[in-house]
N, C-alpha and C positions, 0 to 999 in steps of 0.2 A: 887286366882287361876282362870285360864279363863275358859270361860263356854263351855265345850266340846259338849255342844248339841244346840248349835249355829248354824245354815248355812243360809247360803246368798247365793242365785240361781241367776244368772244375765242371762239371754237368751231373744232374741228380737221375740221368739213365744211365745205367751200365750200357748199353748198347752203343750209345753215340762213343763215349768213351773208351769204348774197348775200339769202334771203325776206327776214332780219328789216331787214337795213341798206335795202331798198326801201322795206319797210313802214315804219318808224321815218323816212326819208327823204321818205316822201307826208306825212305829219305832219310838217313841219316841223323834225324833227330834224339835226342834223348829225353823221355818225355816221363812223366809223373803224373799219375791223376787222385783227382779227389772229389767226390759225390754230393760233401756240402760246406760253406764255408767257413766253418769252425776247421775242418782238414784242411784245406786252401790256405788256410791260414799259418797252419804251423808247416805247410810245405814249403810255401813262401819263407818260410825263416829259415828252413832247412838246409831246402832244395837249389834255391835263388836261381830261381826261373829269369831268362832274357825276356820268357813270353808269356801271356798265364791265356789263355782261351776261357772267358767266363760267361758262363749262362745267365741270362739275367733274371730269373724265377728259380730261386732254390728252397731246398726244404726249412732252411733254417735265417732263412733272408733271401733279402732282395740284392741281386748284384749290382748294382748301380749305388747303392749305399755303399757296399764293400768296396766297390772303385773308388768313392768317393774317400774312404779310408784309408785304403792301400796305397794309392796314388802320391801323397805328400809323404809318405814313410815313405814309399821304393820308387821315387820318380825316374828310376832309369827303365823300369820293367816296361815293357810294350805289352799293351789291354787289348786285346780283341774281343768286342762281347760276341754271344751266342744267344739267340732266343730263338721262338719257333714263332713269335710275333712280328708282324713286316707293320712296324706300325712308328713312323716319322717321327713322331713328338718324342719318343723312348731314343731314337737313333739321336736325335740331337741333342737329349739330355747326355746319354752314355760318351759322346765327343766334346762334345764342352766339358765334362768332368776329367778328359784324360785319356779316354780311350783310342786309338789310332784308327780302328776298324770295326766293322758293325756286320755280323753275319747272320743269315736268318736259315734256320733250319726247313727242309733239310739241307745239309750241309753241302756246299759243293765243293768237293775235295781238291779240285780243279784250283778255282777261287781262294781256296784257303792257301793251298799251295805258293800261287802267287803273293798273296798279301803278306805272310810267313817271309818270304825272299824279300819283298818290299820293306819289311823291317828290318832285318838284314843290313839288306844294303844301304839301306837309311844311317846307321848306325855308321856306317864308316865316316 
């Protein structure tokens, strides 16, 4: 059975990364992060993340490419992207390739919180 309290944070500020990996970590979580997706990538083989939180603007690509990647390799992993762009066209691309959830920065920890339990419980 895969480990439901798994997540993988991929975002190229340290900042967001260090909020959400605390927050996600007071929950109970047990979380990994990685700042660009060449590290996402070997966490994912690692780590094997239930959840990966992915930025969609990285220093070394574009995350929606990498879902598009990732996604037929680890199809059980649950994608939530992250951008700081509220912009439609990108939300519909990132769900149609795989992703479950679409969060736009900044972050509502509130919201994330929820959506995190909605995979969750999805999974059963």
């Amino acid at each position: 059975m895969k480990n439901m309290k798994k997540i993988l944070i991929v975002d190229d500020e340290p900042e967001i990364r260090y909020l959400v990996k605390e927050f996600l970590v007071a929950q109970g979580y047990e979380t990994e992060t990685a700042g660009n997706l060449k590290e996402a990538e070997e966490k994912i083989e690692n780590f094997r993340p239930f959840l990966v939180l992915l930025d969609i603007r990285l220093p070394d690509g574009y995350g929606i490419d990498f879902l598009k990647k990732i996604k037929p390799q680890y199809p059980e992993i649950e994608i939530i992207m992250v951008t700081g762009l509220s912009d439609r066209e990108i939300a519909l691309e990132a769900i149609e390739n795989g992703a479950t959830d679409y969060i736009t920065k900044p972050i509502d920890l509130n919201y994330l919180s929820t959506s995190v339990m909605a995979k969750i419980l999805s999974a059963y």
